[in-house]
C-alpha positions as CSV (number, residue, x, y, z in Angstrom):
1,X,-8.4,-23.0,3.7
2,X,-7.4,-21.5,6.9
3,X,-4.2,-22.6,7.1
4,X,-3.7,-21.1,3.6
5,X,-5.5,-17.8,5.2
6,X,-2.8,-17.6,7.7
7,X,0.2,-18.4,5.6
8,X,-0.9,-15.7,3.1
9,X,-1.1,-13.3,6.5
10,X,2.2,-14.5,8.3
11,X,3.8,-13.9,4.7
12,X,2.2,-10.7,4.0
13,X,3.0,-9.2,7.3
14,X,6.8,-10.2,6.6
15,X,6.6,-8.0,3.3
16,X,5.4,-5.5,5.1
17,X,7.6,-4.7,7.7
18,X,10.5,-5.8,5.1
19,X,8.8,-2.7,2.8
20,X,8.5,-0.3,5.8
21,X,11.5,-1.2,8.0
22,X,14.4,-1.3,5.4
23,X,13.4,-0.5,2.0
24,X,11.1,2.6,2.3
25,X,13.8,3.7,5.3
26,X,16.6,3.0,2.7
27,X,14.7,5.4,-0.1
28,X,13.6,7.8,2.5
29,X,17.9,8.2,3.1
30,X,18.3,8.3,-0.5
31,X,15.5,11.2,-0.8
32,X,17.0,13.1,1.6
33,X,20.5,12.7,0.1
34,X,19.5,13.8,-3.3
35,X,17.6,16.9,-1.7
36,X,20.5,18.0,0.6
37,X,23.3,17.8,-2.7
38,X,20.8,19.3,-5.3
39,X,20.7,22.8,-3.4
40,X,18.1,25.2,-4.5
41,X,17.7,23.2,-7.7
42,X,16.0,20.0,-6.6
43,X,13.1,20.0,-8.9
44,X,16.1,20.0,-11.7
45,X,18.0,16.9,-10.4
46,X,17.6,13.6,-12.0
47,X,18.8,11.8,-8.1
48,X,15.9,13.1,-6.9
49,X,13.6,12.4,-8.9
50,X,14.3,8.9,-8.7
51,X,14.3,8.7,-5.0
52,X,11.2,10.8,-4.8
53,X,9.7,8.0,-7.7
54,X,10.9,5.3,-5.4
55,X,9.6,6.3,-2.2
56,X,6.0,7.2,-4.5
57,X,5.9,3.1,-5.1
58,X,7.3,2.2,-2.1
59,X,4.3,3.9,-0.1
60,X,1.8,2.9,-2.6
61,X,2.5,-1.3,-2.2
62,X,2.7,-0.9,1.5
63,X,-0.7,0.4,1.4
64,X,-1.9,-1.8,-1.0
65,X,-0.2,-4.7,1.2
66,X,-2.4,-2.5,4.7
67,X,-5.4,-3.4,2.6
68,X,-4.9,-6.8,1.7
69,X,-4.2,-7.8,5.4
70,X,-6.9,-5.6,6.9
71,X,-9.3,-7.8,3.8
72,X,-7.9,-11.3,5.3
73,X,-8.4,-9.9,9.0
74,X,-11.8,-8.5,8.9
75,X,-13.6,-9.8,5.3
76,X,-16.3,-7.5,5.0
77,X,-19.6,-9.8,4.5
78,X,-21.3,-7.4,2.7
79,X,-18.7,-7.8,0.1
80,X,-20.4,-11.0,-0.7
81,X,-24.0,-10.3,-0.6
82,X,-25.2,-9.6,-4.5
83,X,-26.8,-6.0,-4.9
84,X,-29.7,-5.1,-6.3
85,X,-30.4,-1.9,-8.4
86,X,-32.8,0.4,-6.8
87,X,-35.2,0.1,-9.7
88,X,-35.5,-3.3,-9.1
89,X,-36.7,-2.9,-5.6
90,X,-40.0,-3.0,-4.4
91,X,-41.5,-0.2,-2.0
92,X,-42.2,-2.0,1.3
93,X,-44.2,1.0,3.0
């Protein structure tokens, strides 16, 4: 189980810095390029709304990738616990 733990991490952290080091830099280039030859109409070009699309996803799974590490790192043990509603609860005082 642990090794699996820190396969998932070590694989994980690869995506990541794959996502943030090439591809969102790549769409981030790509934004800017579509900005800079649209002019004054860049809510009306198509380039740019696919490279502001792309970089919207991009950002999204490296966050979503953030939060799945930071789970494996530090597992929150309250996660676990089973809740009980507050009607169910008896008054201790």
């Amino acid at each position: 189980m642990a090794q699996s733990k820190t396969q998932k991490l070590k694989s994980l952290k690869k995506k990541l810095k794959e996502l943030e080091d090439v591809k969102l830099k790549q769409a981030l280039a790509r934004y800017g390029e579509a900005y800079q030859a649209s002019g004054a109409a860049w809510q009306e070009n198509a380039a740019w709304e696919l490279a502001d699309e792309e970089v919207s996803v991009l950002r999204a799974m490296v966050a979503e990738i953030k939060d799945e590490i930071k789970s494996l790192e530090h597992p929150n043990p309250q996660a676990s616990l089973p809740t009980v509603p507050l009607a169910n609860r008896q008054n201790t005082s």
